[in-house]
Structures are given as C-alpha cells and as structure tokens.
C-alpha positions as CSV (number, residue, x, y, z in Angstrom):
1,X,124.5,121.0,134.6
2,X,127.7,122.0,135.6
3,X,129.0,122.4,131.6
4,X,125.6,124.8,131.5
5,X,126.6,126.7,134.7
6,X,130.3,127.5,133.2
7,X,128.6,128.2,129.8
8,X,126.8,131.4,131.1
9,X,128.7,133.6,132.8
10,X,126.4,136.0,135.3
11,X,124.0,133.4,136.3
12,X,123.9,131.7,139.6
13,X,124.6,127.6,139.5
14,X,120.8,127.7,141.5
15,X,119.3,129.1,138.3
16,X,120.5,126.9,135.8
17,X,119.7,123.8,138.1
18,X,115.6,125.7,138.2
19,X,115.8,126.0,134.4
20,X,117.1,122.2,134.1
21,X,114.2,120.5,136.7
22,X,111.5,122.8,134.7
23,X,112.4,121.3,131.5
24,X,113.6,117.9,132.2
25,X,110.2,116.6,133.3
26,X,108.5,117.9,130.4
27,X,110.5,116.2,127.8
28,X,110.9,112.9,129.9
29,X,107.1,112.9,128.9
30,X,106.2,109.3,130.5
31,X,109.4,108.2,130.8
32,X,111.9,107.5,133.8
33,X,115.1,108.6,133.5
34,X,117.6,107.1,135.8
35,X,121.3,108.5,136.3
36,X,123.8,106.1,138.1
37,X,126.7,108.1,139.8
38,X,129.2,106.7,142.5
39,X,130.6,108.4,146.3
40,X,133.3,106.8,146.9
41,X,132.6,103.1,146.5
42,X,128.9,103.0,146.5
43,X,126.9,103.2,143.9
44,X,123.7,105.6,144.0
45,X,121.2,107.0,141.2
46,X,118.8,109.8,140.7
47,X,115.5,108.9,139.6
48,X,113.4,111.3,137.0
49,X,109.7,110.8,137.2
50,X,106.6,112.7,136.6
51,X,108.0,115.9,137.9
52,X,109.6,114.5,141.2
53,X,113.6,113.9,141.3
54,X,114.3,111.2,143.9
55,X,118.1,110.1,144.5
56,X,118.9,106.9,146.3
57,X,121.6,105.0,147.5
58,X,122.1,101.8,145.1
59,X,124.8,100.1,147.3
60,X,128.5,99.1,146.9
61,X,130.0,99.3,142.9
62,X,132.2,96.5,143.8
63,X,129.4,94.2,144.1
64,X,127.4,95.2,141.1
65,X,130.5,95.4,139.1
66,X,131.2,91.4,139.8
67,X,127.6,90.5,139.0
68,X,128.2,92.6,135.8
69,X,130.9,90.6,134.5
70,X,129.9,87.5,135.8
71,X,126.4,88.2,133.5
72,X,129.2,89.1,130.5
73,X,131.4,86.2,130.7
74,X,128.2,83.7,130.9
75,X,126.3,86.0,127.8
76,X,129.9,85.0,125.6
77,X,129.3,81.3,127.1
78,X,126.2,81.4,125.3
79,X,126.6,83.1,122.3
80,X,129.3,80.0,121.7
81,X,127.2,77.2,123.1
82,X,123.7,77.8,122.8
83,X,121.8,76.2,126.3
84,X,121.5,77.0,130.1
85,X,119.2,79.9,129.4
86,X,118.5,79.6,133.1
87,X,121.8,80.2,134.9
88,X,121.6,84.0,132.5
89,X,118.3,84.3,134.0
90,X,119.8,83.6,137.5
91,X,122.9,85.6,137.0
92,X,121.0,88.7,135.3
93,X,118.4,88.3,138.3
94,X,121.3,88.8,140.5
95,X,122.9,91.8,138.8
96,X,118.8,93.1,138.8
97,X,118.6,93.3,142.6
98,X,122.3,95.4,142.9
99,X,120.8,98.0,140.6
100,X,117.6,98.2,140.9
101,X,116.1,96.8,144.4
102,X,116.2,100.0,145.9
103,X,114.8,102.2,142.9
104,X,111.6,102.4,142.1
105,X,110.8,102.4,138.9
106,X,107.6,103.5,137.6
107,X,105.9,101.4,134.3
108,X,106.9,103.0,130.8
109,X,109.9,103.7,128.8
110,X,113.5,104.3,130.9
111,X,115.8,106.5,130.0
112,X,119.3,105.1,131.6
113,X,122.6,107.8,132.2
114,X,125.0,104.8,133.4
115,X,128.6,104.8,134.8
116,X,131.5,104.6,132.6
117,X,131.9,101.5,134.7
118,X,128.2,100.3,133.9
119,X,128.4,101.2,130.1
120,X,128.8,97.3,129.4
121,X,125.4,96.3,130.5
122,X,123.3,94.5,128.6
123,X,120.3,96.5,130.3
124,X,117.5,94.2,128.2
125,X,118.0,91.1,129.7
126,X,117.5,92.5,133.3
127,X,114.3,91.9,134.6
128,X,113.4,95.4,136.1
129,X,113.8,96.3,132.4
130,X,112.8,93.7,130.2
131,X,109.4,94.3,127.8
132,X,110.4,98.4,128.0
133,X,111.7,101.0,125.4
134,X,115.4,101.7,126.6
135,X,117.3,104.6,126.1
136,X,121.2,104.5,126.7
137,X,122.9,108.2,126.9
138,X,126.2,109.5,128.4
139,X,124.4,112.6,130.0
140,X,121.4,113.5,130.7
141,X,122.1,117.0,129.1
142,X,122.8,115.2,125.9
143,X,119.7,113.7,126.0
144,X,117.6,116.5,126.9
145,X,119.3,118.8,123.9
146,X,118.6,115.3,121.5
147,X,115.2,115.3,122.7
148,X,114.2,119.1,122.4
149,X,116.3,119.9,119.3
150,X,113.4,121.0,116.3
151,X,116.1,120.6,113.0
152,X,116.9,117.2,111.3
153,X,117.5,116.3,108.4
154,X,114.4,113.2,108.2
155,X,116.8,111.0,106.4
156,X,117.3,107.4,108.4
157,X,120.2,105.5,107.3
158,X,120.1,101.8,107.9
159,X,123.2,99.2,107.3
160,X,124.4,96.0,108.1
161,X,127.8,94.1,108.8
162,X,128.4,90.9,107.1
163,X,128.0,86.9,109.0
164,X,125.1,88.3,111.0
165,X,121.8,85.8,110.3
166,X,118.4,88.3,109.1
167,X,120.4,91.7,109.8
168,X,119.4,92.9,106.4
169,X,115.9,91.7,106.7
170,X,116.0,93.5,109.7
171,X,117.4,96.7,108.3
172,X,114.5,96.5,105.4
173,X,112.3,96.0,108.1
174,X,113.3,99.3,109.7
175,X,113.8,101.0,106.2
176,X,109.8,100.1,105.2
177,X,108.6,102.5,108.3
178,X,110.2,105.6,106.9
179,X,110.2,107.5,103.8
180,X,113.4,109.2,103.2
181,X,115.9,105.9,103.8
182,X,119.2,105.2,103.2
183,X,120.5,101.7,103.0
184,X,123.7,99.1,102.6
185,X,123.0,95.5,102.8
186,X,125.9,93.4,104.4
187,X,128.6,93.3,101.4
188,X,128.0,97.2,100.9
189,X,128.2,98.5,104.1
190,X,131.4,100.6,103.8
191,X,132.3,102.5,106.6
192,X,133.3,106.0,105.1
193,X,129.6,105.9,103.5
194,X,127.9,104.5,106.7
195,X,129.6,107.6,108.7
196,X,129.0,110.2,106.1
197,X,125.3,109.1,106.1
198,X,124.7,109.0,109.8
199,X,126.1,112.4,110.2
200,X,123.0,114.5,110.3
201,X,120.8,111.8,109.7
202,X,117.3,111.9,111.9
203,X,117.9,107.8,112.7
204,X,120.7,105.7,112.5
205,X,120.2,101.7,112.8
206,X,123.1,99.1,112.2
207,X,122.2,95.7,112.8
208,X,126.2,94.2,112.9
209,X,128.4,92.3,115.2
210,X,129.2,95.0,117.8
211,X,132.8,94.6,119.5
212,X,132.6,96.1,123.1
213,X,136.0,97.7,124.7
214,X,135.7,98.0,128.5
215,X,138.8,99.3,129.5
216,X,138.3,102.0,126.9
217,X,134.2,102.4,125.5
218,X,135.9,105.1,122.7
219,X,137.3,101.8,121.1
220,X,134.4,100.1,120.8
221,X,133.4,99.0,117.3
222,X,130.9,97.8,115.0
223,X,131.6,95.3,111.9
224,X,130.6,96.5,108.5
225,X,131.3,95.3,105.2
226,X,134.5,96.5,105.0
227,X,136.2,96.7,108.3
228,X,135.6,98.6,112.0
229,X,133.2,101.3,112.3
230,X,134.4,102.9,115.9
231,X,133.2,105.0,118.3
C-alpha cells in the first residue's frame, strides 16, 4: 500500500487504502489471507476474510522463531534418518500454537504474507494448515496484481533436478493437466532453458532438491540438471 500511495501523486494515502480493502476481498474469493508483521519484538498478523480485516497480536518472535528452527533442525534429522514421525508432529504442534492460537482461521484455501524471518517455514506440516491449498507471497500487493492480472501466455513449464525419487513422474503428472506444456526431465533440466521458459509462463512447477538460505532467502536455490537455479 504504501509503494501504491508514493506511485500516485495527488491522492490521499486514505484513498488508496479504500481502493485496496474494496478489491482485496473480492479476489481472496474463499480464501484467508494472513500477513505476519512484527512491533518491536512481538509478532502480530492481519487476517483477510470474507470482507472483514482483523489484526491480532500473535505473541513474542523470539519464541516462534526457536520453535521454527527447532521444527528445521529435526525436519533435516529426518530427511537423513527416516523415524520419530512423532517428535515432528510434537515440535510442529508447538510451532502451531505460536502462530496460529490466537488467529482464527476460517476453513478454505490460505493465502500466507510471512516475515522475512518466517520465510523458512515449512507451513504444510503445521496442523492449522495441513489438508489446505497454501499460497506463499512476499506481499500482499504482489499477490493481488498476480491474481487480477488478465494477460498470460498459457504456456506451463515443468522440470526436474536430478537424485530426486518420481520427480519426473511427478512433473508428467502435472504436464498431463494442461495443454500448452513445456518439459525437461532430470538429466535435461538446464537452467538457462528452465529460466527462459518460466519467464512469462502462466505455471511454473520444478519438483528438485530445493537448497534454502536463511540468512539471505535471495540465495536460495533449486538443483537442476546442470547446476543452481537461484532466486
């Protein structure tokens, strides 16, 4: 809102805000859109619903922030040494409450605007979220311009990185609901061609190894056939 507000010059910051709460509803549709945002050292969230905007007071980052990497460092255990599915559920349980006990969140898709801090959640395995469609943006502006935008292209490009078990059944999985498909299996996948594809393309999915930079998100990477597709 505030990038909107400096964008056009003449118009009061309370009209831009209207224009954004008569649209933002609309294209959320059924869907809940929460934005995480922190004052000072606690963590609060603005809830999108069905018309009404609610904002609450989550609690303190510090201790959602522990329970975060503590669910991180026992997801890696696991991806190593298969076993103790129970102390993820009990960890992700824990990291459930710090988010999400004092939102509530109506049935439906979610649409989640995290942190830069929170932008390493595995959002699935928590149990306030589990069984939904879940949408990950950086803004909620980006989303809503995504959402309303009329072009595309209606191509859907689909690839995936090498010493991943099924990703290219997966990705003809994907490609069989479409028409217009592109698609590298995992000893194709190179990146210039995976990027020049995606660019303009109405879908993107990779199914790769994904390599996750939380001191710096831009880093982040995905494995393709022939190196480091990043961010």
């Amino acid at each position: 809102i505030r990038r909107r507000t400096r964008m056009m010059p003449g118009r009061g910051r309370e009209a831009v805000l209207g224009e954004v709460a008569g649209i933002l509803p609309g294209a959320l549709g059924a869907r809940t859109l929460i934005e995480f945002g922190t004052v000072g050292d606690r963590l609060s969230a603005v809830v999108v619903h069905d018309g009404t905007f609610r904002l609450s007071d989550v609690g303190p980052l510090g201790d959602a922030l522990k329970e975060l990497e503590s669910l991180r460092f026992t997801l890696r255990r696991l991806a190593r040494r298969p076993g103790l599915p129970g102390l993820q559920k009990e960890v992700a349980e824990r990291l459930d409450s710090h988010l999400f006990s004092r939102i509530e969140i109506a049935d439906g898709p979610v649409v989640i605007v995290p942190t830069p801090e929170l932008y390493a959640t595995p959002w699935s395995v928590l149990p306030s979220l589990q069984h939904r469609s879940i949408t990950v943006a950086p803004s909620a502006d980006l989303w809503l311009r995504r959402a309303t935008r009329q072009e595309g292209s209606g191509v859907v490009a689909t690839a995936a990185g090498p010493d991943l078990a099924h990703a290219e059944e997966e990705i003809r999985a994907v490609a069989s609901l479409h028409g217009s498909t592109l698609m590298w299996g995992p000893e194709k996948s190179r990146v210039d061609d995976v990027l020049e594809a995606i660019d303009g393309a109405e879908l993107a999915h990779i199914a790769s190894h994904a390599f996750f930079q939380f001191e710096n998100p831009m880093f982040s990477s995905l494995r393709l056939g022939d190196g480091d597709l990043f961010v």
